[in-house]
C-alpha positions as CSV (number, residue, x, y, z in Angstrom):
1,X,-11.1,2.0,16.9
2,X,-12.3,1.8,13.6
3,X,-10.8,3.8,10.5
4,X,-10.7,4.0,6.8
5,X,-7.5,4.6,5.0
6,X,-7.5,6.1,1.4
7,X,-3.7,6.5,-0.4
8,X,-2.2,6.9,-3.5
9,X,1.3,5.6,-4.8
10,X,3.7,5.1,-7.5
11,X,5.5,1.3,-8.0
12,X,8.9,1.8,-9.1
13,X,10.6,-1.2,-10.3
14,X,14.5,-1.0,-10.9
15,X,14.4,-2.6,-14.0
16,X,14.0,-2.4,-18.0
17,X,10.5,-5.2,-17.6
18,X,8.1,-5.9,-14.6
19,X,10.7,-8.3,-12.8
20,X,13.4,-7.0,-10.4
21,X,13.2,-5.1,-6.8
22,X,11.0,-2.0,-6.1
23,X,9.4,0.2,-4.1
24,X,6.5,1.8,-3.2
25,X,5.9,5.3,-1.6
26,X,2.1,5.8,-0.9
27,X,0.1,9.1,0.8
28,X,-3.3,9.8,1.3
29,X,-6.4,10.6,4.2
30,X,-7.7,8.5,6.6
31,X,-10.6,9.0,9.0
32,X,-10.4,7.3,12.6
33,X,-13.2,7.0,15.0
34,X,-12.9,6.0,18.8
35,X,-15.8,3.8,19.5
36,X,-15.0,3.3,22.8
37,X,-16.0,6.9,23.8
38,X,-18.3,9.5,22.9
39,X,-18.0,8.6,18.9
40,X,-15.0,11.4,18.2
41,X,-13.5,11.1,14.8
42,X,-10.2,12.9,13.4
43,X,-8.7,13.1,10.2
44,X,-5.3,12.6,9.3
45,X,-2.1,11.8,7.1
46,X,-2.1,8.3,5.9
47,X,1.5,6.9,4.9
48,X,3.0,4.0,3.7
49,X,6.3,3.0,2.2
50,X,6.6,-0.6,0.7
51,X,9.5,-2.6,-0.8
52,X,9.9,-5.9,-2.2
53,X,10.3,-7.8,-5.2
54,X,8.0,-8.1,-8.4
55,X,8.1,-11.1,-10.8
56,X,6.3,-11.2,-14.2
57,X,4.4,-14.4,-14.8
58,X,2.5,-15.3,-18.0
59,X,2.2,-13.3,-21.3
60,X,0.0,-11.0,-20.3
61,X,1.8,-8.7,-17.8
62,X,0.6,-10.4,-14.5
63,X,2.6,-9.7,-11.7
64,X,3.6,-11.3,-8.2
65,X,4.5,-9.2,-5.2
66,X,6.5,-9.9,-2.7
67,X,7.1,-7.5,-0.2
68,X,7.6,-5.6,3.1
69,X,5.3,-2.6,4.2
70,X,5.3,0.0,6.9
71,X,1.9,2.2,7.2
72,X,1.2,4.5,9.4
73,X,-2.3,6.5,9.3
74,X,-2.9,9.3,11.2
75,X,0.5,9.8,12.8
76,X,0.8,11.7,16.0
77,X,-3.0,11.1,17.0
78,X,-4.4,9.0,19.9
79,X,-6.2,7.3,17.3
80,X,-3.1,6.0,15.1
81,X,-2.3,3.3,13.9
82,X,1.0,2.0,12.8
83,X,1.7,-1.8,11.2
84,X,4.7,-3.4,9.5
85,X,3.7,-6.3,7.2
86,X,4.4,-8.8,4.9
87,X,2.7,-9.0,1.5
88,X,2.1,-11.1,-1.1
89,X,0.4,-10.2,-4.0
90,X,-0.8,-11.3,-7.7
91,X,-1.5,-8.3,-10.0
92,X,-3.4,-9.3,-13.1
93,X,-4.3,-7.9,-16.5
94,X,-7.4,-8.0,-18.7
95,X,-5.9,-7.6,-21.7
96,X,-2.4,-8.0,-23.4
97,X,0.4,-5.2,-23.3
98,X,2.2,-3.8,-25.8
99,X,5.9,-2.9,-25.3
């Protein structure tokens, strides 16, 4: 199987600055191909939902993400794929923010 997942989502974090617990719904497309066949591909749904905690590091805004995410692309199909995962992350910014 091979298949490229392409989502969109919103961070939420329940707090007055970038530090505190969040979440993190996410949609979008994804495209699957069987290459153990006859090369059939199918588009799909691609969904994710993530939560965790964000701290704030530095002066500039930079994050780190910790967090727990379930994905699913292409639900329903054959070709579907489903994961549940652990993530850690550092977020970083060019330039200072202004609040």
């Amino acid at each position: 199987k091979a298949y490229l997942s392409i989502k969109l989502g919103y961070r939420y974090i329940f707090s007055e600055t970038r530090t505190g617990f969040y979440i993190e719904p996410q949609a979008g497309y994804v495209r699957s191909l069987d290459t153990r066949g006859d090369g059939v591909y199918k588009d799909g749904v691609a969904l994710a939902m993530e939560g965790g905690y964000s701290l704030e590091v530095g002066q500039r805004g930079n994050t780190i993400l910790f967090g727990l995410k379930y994905e699913a692309d292409n639900p329903g199909h054959e070709l579907g794929i489903s994961s549940l995962a652990f993530k850690v992350a550092y977020s970083f910014s060019w330039m200072r923010r202004e609040r």
